[in-house]
C-alpha positions in Angstrom: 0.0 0.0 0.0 1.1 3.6 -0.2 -0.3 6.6 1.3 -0.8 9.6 -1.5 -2.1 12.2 0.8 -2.7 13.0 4.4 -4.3 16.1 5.4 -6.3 17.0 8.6 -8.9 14.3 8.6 -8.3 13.0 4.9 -6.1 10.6 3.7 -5.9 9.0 0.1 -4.1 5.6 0.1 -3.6 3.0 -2.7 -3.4 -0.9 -3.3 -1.1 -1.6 -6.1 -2.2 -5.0 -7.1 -0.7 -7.7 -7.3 -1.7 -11.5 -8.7 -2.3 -12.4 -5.6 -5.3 -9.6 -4.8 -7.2 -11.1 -7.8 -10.3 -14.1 -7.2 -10.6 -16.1 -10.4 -12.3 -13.9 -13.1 -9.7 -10.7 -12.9 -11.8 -9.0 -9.6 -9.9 -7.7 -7.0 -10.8 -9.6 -3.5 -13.1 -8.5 -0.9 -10.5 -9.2 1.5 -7.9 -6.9 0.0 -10.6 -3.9 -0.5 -11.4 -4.4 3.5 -7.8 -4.0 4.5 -7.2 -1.1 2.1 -10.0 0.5 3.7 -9.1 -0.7 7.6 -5.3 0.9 6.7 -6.3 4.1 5.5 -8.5 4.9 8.2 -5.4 4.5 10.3 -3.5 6.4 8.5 -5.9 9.4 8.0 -5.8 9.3 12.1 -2.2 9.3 12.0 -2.0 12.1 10.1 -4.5 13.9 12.2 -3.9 12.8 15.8 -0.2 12.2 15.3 1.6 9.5 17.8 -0.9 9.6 19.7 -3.4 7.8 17.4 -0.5 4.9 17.5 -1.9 2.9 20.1 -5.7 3.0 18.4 -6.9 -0.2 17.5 -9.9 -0.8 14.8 -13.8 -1.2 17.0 -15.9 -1.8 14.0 -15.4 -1.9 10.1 -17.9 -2.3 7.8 -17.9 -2.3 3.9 -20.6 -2.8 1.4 -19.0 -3.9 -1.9 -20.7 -1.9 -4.8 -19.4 -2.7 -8.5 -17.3 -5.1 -9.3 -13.8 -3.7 -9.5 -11.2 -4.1 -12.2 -8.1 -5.7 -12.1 -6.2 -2.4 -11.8 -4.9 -0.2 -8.2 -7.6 0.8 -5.9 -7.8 3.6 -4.4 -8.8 4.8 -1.1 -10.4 8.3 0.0 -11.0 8.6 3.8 -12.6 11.1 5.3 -12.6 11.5 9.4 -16.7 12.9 10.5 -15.9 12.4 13.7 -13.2 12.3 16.6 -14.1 12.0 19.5 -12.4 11.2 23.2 -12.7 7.6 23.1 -13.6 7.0 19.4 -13.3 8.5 16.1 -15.8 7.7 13.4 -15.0 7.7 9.3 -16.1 7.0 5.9 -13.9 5.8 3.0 -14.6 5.4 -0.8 -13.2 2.9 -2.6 -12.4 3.4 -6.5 -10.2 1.2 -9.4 -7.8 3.7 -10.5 -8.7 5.8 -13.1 -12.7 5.3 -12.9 -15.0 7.5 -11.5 -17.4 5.1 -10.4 -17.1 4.3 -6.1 -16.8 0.2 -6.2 -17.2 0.2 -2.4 -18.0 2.3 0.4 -16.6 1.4 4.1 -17.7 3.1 7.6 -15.4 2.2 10.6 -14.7 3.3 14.2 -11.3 3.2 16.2 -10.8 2.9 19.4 -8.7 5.7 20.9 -5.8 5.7 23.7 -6.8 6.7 26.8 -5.3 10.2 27.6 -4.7 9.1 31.7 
């Protein structure tokens, strides 16, 4: 994965894929889309929070798969609605690289570090 852009409460990340991302048929795997989407959430409160968003652990994830993707990068948008003391809240659009079209759309919560 690399990380394109972090600003406060954005990040965009991408998946460069590889053969083994791909289920039979050319489609880029659930799986891989879920942990594209888990990482840049992290990263977008990295780049918000700073170290101390290191210790934050994922609470809930979940992704609704939309179109079928192409067998080409995916790219993640994240966008941070909501920190707050114990949990921060986000949304994050999936998209194969170069289309327009979101092929999944993920909601998550972390867990935040106690500040004691």
């Amino acid at each position: 994965m690399q990380i394109e852009s972090v600003a406060s409460s954005r990040a965009r990340v991408r998946l460069a894929i590889d053969p083994r991302n791909l289920r039979p048929g050319g489609t880029v795997s659930g799986p891989a889309m879920f942990t594209l989407a888990d990482f840049a959430i992290y990263v977008a409160l990295l780049g918000t929070l700073g170290p101390a968003a290191i210790p934050a652990v994922t609470s809930n994830l979940s992704i609704n798969f939309l179109l079928r993707p192409d067998p080409v990068d995916v790219v993640a948008e994240v966008n941070l609605i909501r920190i707050g003391r114990r949990l921060a809240y986000a949304e994050v659009a999936l998209y194969s690289d170069g289309r327009e079209e979101m092929i999944a759309h993920a909601t998550g919560s972390y867990a935040l570090p106690s500040t004691k």
